[in-house]
PDB file of N, CA, C, O and CB in Angstrom:
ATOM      1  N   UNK A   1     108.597  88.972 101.998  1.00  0.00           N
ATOM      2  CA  UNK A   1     110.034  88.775 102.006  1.00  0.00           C
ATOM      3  C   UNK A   1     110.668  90.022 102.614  1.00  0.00           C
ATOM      4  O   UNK A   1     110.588  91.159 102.151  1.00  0.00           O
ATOM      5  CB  UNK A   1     110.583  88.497 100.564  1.00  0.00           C
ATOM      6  N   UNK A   2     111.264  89.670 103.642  1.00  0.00           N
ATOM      7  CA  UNK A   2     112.632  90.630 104.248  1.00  0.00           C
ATOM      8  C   UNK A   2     113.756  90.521 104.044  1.00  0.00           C
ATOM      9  O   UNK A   2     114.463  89.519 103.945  1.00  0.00           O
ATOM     10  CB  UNK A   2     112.877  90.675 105.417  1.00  0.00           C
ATOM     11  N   UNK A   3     114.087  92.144 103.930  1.00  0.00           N
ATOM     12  CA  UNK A   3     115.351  92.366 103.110  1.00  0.00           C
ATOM     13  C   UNK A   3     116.699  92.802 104.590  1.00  0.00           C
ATOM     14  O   UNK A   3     116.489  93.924 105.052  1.00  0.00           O
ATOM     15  CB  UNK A   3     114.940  93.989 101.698  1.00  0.00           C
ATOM     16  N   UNK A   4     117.612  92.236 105.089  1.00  0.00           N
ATOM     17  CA  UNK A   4     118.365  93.103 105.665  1.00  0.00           C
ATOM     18  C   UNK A   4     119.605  93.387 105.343  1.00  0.00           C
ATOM     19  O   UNK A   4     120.171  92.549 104.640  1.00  0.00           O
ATOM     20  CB  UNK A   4     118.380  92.884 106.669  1.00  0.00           C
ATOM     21  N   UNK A   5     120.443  94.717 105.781  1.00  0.00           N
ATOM     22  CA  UNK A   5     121.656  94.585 105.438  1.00  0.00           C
ATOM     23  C   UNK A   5     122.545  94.021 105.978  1.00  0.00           C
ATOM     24  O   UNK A   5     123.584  93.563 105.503  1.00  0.00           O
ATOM     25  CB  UNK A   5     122.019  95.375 105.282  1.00  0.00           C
ATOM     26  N   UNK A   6     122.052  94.035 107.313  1.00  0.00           N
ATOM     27  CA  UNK A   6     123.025  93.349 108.289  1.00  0.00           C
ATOM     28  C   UNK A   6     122.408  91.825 108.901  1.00  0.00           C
ATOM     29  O   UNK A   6     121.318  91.651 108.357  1.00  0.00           O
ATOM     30  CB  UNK A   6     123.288  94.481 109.623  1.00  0.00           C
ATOM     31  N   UNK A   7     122.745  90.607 109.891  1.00  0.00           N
ATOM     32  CA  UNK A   7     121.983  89.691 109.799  1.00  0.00           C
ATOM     33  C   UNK A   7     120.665  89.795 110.551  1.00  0.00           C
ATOM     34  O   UNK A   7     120.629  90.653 111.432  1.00  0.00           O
ATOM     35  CB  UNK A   7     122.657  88.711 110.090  1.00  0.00           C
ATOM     36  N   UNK A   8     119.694  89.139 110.367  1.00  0.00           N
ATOM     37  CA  UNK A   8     118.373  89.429 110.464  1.00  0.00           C
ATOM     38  C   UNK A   8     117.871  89.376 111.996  1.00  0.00           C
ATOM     39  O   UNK A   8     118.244  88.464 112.733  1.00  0.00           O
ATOM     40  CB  UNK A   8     117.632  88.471 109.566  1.00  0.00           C
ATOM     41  N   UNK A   9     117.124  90.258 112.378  1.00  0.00           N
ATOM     42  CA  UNK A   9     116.795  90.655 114.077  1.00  0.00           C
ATOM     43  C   UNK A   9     116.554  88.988 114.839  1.00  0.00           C
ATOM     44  O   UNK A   9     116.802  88.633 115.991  1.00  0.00           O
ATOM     45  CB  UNK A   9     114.912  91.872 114.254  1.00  0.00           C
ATOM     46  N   UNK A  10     116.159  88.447 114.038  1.00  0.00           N
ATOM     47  CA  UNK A  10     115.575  86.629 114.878  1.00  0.00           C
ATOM     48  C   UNK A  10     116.427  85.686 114.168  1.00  0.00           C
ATOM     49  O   UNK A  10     117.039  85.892 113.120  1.00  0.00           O
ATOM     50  CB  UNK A  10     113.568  85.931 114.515  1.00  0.00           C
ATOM     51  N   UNK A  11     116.390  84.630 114.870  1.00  0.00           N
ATOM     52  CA  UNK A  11     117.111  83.753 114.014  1.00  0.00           C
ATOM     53  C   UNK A  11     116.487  82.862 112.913  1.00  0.00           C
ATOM     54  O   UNK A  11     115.315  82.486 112.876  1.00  0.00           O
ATOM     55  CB  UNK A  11     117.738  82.962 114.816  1.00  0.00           C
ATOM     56  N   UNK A  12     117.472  82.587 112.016  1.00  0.00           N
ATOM     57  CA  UNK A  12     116.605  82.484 111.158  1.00  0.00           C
ATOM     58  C   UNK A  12     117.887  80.663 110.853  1.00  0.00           C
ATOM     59  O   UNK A  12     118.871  80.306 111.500  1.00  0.00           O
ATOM     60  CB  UNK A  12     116.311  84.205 109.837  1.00  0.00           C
ATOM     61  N   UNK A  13     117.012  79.819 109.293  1.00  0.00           N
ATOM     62  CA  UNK A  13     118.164  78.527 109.160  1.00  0.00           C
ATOM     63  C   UNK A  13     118.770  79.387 107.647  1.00  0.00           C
ATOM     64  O   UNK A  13     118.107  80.103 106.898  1.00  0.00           O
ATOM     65  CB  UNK A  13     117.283  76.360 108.869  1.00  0.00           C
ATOM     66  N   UNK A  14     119.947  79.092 107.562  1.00  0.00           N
ATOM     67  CA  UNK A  14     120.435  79.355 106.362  1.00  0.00           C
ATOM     68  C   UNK A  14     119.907  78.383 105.394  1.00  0.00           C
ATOM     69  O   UNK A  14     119.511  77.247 105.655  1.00  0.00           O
ATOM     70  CB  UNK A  14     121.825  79.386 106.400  1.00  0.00           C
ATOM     71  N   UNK A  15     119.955  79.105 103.958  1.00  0.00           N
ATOM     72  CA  UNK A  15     119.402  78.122 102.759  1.00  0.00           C
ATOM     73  C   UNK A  15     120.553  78.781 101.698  1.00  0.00           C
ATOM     74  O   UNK A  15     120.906  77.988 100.826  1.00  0.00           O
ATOM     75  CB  UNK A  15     117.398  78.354 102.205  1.00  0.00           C
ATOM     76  N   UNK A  16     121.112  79.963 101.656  1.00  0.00           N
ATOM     77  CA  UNK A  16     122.488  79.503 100.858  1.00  0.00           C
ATOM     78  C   UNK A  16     122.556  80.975 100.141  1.00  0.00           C
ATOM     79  O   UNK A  16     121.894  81.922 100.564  1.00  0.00           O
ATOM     80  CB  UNK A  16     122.357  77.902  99.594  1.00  0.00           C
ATOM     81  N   UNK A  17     123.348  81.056  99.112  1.00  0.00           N
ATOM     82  CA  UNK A  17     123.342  82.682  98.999  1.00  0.00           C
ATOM     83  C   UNK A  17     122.438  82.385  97.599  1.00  0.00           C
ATOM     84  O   UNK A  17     122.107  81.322  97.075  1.00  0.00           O
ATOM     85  CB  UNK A  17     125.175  83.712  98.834  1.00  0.00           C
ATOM     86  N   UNK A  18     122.139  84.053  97.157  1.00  0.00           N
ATOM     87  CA  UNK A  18     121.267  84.029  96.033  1.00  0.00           C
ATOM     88  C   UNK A  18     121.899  85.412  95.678  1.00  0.00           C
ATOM     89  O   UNK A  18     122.487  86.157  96.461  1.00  0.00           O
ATOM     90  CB  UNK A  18     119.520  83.863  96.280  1.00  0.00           C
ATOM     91  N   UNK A  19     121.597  85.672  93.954  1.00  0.00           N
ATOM     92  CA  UNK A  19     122.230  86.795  92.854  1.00  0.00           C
ATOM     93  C   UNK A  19     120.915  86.985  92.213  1.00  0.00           C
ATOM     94  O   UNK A  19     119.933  86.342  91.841  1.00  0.00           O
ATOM     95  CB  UNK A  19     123.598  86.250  91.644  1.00  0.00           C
ATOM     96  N   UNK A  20     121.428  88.310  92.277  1.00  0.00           N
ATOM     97  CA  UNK A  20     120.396  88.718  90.717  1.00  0.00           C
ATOM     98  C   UNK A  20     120.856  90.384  90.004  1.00  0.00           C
ATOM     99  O   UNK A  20     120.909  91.541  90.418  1.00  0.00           O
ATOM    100  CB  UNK A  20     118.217  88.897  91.328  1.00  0.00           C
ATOM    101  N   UNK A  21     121.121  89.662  88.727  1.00  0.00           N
ATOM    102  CA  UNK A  21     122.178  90.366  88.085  1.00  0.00           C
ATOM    103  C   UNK A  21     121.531  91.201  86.757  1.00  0.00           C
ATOM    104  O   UNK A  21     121.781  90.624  85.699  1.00  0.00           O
ATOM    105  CB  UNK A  21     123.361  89.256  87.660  1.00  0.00           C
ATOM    106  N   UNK A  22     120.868  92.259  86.635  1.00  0.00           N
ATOM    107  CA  UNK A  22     119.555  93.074  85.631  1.00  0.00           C
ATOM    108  C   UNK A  22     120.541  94.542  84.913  1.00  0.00           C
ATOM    109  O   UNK A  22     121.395  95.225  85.478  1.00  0.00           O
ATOM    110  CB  UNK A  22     117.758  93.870  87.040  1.00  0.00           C
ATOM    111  N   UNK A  23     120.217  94.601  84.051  1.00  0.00           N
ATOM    112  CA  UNK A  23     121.051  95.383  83.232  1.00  0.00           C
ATOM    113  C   UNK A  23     121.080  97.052  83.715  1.00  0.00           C
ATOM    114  O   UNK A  23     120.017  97.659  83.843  1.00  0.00           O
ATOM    115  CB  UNK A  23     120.493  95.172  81.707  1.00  0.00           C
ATOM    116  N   UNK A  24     121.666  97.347  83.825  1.00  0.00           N
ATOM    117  CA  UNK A  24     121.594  99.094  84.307  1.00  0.00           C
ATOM    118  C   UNK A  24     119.864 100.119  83.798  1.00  0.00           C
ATOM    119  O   UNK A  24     119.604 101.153  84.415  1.00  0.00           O
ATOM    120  CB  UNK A  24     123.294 100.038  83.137  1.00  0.00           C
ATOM    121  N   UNK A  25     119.462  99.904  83.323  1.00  0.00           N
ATOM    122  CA  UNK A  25     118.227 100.364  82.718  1.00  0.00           C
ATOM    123  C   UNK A  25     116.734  99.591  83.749  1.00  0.00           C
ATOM    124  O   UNK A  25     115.599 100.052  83.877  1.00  0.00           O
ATOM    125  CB  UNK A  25     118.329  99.775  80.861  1.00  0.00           C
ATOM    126  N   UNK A  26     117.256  98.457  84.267  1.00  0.00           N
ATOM    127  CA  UNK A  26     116.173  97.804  85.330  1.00  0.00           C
ATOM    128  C   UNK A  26     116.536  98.797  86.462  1.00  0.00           C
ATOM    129  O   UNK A  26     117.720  99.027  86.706  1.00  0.00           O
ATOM    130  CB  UNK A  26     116.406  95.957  85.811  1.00  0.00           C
ATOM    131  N   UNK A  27     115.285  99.535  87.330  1.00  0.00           N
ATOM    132  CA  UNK A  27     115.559 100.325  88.217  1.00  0.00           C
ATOM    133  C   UNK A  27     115.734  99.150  89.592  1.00  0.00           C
ATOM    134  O   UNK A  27     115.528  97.938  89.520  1.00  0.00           O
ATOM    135  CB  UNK A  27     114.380 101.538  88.246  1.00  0.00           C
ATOM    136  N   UNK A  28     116.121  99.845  90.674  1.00  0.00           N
ATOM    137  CA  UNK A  28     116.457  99.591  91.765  1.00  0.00           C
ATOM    138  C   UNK A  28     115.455  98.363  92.570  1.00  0.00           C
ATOM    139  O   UNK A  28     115.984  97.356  93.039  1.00  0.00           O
ATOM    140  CB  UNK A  28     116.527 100.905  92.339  1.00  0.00           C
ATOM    141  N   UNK A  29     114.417  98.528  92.628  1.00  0.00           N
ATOM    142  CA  UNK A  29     113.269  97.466  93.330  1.00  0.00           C
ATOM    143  C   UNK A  29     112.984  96.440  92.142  1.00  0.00           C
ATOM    144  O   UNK A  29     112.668  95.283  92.419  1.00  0.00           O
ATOM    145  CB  UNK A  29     111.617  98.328  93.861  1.00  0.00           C
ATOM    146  N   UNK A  30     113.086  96.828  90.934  1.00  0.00           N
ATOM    147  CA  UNK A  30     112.560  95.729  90.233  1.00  0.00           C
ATOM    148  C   UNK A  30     113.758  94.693  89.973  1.00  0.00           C
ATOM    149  O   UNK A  30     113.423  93.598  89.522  1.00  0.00           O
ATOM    150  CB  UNK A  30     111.870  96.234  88.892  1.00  0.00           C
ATOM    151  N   UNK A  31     115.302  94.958  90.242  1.00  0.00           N
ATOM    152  CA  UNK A  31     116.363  93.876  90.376  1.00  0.00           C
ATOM    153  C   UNK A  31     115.899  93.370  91.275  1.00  0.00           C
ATOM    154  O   UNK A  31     115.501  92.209  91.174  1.00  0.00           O
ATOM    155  CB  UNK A  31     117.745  94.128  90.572  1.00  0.00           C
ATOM    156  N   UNK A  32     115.733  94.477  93.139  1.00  0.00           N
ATOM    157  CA  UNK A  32     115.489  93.232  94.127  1.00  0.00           C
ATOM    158  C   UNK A  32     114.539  92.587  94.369  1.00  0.00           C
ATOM    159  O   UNK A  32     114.539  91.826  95.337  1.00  0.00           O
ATOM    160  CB  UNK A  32     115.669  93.386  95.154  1.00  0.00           C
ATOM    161  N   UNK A  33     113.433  92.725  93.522  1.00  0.00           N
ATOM    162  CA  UNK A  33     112.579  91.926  92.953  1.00  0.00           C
ATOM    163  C   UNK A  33     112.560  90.486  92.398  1.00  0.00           C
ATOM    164  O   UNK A  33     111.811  89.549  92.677  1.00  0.00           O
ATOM    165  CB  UNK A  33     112.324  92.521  92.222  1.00  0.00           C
ATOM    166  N   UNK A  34     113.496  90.564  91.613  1.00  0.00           N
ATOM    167  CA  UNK A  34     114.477  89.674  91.018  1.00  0.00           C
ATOM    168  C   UNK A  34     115.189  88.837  92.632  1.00  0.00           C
ATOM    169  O   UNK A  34     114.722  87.766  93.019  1.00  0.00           O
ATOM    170  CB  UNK A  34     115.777  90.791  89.916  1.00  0.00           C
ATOM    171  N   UNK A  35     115.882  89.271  93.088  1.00  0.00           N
ATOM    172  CA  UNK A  35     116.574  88.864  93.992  1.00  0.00           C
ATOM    173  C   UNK A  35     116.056  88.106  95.418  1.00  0.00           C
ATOM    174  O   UNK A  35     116.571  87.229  96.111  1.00  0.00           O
ATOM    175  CB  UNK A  35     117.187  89.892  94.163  1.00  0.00           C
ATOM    176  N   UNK A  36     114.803  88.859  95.520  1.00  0.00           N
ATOM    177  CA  UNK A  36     113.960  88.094  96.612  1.00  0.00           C
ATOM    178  C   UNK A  36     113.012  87.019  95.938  1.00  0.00           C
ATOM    179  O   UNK A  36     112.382  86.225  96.636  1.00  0.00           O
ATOM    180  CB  UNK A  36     113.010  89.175  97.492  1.00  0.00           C
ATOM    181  N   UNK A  37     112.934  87.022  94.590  1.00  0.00           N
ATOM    182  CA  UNK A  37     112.149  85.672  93.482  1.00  0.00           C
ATOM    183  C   UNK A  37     113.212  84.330  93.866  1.00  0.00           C
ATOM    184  O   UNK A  37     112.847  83.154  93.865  1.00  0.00           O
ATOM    185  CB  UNK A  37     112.297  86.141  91.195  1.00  0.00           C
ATOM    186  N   UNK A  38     114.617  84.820  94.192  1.00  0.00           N
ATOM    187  CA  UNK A  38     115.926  83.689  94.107  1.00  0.00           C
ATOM    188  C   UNK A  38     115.708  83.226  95.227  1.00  0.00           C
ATOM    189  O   UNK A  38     115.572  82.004  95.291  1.00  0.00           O
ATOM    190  CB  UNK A  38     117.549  84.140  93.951  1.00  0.00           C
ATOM    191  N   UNK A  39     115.609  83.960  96.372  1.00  0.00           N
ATOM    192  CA  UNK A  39     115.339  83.445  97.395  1.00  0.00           C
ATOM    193  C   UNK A  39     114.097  82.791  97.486  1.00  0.00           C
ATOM    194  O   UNK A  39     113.994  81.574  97.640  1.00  0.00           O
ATOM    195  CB  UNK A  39     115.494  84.232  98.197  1.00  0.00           C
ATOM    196  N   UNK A  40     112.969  83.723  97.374  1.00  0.00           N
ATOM    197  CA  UNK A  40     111.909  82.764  97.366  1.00  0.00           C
ATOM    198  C   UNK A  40     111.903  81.218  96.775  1.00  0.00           C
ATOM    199  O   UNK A  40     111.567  80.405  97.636  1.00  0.00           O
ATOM    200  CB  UNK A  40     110.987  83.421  96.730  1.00  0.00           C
ATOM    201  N   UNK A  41     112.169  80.717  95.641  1.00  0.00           N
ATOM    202  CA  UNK A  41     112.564  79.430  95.221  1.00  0.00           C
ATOM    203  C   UNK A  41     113.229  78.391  95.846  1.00  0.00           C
ATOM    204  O   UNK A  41     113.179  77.193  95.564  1.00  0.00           O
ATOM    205  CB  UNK A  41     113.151  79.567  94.386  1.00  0.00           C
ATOM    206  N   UNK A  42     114.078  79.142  97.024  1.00  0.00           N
ATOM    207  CA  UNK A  42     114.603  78.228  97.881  1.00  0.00           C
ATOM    208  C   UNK A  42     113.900  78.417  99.545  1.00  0.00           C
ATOM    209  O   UNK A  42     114.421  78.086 100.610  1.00  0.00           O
ATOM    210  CB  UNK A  42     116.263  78.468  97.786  1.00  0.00           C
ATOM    211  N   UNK A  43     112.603  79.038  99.318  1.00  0.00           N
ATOM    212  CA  UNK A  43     112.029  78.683 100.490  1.00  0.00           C
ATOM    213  C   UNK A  43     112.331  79.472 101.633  1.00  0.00           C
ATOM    214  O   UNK A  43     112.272  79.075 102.797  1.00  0.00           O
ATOM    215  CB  UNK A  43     112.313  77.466 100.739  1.00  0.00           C
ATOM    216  N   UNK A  44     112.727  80.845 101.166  1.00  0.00           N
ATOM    217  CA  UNK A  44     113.383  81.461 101.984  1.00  0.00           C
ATOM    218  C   UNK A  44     112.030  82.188 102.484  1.00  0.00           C
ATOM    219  O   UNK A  44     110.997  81.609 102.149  1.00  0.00           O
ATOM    220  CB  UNK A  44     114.655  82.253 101.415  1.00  0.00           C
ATOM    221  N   UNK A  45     111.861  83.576 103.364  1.00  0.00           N
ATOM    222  CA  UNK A  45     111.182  84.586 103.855  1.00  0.00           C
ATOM    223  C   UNK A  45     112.266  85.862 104.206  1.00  0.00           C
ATOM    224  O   UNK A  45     111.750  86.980 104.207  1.00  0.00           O
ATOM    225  CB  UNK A  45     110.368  84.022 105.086  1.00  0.00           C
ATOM    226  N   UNK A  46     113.433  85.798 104.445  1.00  0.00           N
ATOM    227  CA  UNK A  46     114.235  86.954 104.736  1.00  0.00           C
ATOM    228  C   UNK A  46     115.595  86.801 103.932  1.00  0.00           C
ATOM    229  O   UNK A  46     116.127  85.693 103.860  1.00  0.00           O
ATOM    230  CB  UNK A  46     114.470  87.088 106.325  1.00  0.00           C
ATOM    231  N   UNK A  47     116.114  87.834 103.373  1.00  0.00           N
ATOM    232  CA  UNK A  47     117.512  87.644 102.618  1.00  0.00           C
ATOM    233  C   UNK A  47     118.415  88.439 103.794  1.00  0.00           C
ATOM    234  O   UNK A  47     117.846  89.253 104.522  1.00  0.00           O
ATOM    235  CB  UNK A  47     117.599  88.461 100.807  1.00  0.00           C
ATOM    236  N   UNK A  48     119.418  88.245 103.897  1.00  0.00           N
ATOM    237  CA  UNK A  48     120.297  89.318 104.863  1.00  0.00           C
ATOM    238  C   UNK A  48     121.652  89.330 104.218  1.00  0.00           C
ATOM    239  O   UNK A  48     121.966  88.548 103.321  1.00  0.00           O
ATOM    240  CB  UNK A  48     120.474  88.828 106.602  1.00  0.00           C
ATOM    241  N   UNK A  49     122.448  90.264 104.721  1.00  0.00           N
ATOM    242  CA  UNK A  49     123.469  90.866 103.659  1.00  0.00           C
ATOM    243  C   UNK A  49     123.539  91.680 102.815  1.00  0.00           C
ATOM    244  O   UNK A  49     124.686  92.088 102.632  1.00  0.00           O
ATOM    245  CB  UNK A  49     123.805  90.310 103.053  1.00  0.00           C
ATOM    246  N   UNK A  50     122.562  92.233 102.021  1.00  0.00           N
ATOM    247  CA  UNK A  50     122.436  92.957 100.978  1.00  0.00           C
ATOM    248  C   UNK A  50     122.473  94.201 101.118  1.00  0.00           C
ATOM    249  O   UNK A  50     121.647  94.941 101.652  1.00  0.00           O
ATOM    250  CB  UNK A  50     121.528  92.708 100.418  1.00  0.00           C
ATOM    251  N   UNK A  51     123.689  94.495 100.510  1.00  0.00           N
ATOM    252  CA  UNK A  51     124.664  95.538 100.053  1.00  0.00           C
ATOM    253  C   UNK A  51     123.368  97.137  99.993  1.00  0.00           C
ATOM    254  O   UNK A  51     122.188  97.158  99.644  1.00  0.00           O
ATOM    255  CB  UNK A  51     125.528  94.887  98.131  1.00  0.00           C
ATOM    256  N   UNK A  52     124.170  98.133 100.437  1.00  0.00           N
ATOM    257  CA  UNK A  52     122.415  99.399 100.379  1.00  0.00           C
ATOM    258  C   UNK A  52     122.921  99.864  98.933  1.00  0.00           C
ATOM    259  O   UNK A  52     122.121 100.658  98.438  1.00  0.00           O
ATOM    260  CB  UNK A  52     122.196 101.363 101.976  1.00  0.00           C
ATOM    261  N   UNK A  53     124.196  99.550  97.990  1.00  0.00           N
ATOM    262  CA  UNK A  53     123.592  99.457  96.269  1.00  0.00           C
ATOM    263  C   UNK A  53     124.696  98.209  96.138  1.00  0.00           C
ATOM    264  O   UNK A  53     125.554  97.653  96.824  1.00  0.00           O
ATOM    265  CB  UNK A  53     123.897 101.233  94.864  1.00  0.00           C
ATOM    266  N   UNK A  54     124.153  98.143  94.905  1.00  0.00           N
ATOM    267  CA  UNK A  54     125.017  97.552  93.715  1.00  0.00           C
ATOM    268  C   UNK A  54     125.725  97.580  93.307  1.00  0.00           C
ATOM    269  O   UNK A  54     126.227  98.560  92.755  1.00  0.00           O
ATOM    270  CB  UNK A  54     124.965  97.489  93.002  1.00  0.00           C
ATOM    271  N   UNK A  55     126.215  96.267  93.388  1.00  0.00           N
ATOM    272  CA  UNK A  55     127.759  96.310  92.898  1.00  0.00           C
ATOM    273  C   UNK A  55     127.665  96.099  91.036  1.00  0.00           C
ATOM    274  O   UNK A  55     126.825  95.528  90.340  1.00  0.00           O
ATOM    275  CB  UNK A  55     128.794  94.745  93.813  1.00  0.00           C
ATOM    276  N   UNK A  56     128.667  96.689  90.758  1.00  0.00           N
ATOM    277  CA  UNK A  56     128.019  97.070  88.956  1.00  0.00           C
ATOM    278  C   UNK A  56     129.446  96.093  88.618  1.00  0.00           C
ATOM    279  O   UNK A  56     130.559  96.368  89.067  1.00  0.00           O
ATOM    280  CB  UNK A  56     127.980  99.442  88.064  1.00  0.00           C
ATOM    281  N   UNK A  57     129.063  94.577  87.485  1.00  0.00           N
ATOM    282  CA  UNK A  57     129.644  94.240  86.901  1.00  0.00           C
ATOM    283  C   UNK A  57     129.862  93.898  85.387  1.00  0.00           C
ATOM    284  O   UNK A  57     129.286  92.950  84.853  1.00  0.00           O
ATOM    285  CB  UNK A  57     129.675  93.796  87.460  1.00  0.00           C
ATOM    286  N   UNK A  58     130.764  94.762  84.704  1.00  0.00           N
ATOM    287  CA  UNK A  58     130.442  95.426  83.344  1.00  0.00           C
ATOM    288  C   UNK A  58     129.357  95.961  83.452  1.00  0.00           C
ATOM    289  O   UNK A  58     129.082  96.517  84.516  1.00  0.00           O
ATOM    290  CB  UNK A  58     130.379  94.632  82.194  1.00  0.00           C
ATOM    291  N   UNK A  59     128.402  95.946  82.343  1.00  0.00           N
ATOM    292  CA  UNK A  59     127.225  96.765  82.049  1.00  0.00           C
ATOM    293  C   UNK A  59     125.612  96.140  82.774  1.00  0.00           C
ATOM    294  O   UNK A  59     124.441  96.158  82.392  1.00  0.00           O
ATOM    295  CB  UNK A  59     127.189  96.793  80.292  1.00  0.00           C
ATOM    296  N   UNK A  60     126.391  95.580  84.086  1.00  0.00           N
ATOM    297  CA  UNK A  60     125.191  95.521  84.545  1.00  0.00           C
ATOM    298  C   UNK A  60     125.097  95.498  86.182  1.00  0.00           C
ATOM    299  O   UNK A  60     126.151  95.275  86.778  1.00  0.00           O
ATOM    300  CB  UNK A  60     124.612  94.381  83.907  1.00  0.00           C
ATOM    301  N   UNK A  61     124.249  95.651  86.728  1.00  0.00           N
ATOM    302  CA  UNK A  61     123.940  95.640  88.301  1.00  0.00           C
ATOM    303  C   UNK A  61     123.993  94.752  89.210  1.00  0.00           C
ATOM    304  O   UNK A  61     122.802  94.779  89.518  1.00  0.00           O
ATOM    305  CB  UNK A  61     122.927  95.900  88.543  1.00  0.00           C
ATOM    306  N   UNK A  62     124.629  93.661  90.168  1.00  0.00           N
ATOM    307  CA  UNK A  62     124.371  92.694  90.677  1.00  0.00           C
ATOM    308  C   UNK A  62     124.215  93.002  92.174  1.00  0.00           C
ATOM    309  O   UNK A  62     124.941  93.738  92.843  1.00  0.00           O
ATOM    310  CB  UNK A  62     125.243  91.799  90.291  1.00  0.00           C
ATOM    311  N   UNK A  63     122.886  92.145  92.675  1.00  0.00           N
ATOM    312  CA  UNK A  63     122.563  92.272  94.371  1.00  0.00           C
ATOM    313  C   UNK A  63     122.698  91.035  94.800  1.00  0.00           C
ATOM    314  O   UNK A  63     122.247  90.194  94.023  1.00  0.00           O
ATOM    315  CB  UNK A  63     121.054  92.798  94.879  1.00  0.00           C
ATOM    316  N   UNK A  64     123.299  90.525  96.053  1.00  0.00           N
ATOM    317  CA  UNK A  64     123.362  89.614  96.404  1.00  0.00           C
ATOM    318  C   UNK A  64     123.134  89.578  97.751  1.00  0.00           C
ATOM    319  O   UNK A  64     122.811  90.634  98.295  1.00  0.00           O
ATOM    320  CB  UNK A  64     124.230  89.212  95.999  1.00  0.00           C
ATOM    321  N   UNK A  65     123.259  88.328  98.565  1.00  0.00           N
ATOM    322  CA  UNK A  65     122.531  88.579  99.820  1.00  0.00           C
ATOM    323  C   UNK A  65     122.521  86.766 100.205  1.00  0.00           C
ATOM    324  O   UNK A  65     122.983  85.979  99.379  1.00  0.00           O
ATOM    325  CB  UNK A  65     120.741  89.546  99.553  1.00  0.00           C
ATOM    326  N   UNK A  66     121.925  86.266 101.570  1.00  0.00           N
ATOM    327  CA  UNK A  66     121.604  85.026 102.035  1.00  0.00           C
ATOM    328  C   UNK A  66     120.527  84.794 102.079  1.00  0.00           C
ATOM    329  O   UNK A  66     119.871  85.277 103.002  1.00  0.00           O
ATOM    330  CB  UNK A  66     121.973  84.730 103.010  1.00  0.00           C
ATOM    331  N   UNK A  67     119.973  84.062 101.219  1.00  0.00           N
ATOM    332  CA  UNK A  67     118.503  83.617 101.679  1.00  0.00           C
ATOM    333  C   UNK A  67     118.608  82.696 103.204  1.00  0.00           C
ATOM    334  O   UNK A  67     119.576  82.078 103.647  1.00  0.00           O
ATOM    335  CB  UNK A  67     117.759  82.529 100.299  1.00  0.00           C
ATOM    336  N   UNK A  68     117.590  82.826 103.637  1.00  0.00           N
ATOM    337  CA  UNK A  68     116.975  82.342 104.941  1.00  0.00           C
ATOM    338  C   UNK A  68     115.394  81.838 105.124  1.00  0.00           C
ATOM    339  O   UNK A  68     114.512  81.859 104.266  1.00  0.00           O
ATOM    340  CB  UNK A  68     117.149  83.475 105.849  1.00  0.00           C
ATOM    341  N   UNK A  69     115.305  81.353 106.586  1.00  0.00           N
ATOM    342  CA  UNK A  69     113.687  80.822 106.747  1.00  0.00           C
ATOM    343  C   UNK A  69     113.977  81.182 108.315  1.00  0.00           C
ATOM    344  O   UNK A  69     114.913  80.879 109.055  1.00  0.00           O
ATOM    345  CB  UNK A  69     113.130  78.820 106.240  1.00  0.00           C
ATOM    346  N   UNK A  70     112.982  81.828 108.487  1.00  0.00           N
ATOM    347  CA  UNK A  70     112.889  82.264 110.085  1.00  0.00           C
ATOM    348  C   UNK A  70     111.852  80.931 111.138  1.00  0.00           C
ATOM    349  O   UNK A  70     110.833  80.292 110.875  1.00  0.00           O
ATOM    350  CB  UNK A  70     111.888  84.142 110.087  1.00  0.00           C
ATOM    351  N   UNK A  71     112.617  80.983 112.167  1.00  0.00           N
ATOM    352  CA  UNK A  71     112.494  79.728 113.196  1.00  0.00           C
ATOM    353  C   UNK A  71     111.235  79.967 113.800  1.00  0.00           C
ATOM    354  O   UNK A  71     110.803  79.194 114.656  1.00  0.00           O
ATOM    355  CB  UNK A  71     113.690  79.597 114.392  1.00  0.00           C
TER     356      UNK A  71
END
């Protein structure tokens, strides 16, 4: 799974956005861990969009991003 921030070098089909939202105490790779699992489920291989941190809502961390499938 590829992660970008901006949209992804090839084209890819959209499959829709994905969250993953882990409490401040989950470090950094193991949320987007979390976050590329969301994508994966929908069949994705690359997420694009995702923010270089987290956006913190209340007491916890959320990453978000587009899952995708490259052509």
């Amino acid at each position: 799974m590829q992660v970008f921030e901006d949209s992804p070098p090839r084209q890819t089909d959209n499959l829709g956005p994905v969250r993953a939202r882990c409490t401040t105490d989950v470090g950094r790779e193991a949320c987007l861990r979390t976050l590329k699992d969301a994508a994966c489920r929908l069949g994705a291989d690359v997420v694009w969009g995702v923010a270089d941190a987290p956006r913190v809502v209340g007491d916890k961390n959320e990453w978000s991003g587009r899952a995708a499938h490259t052509r």
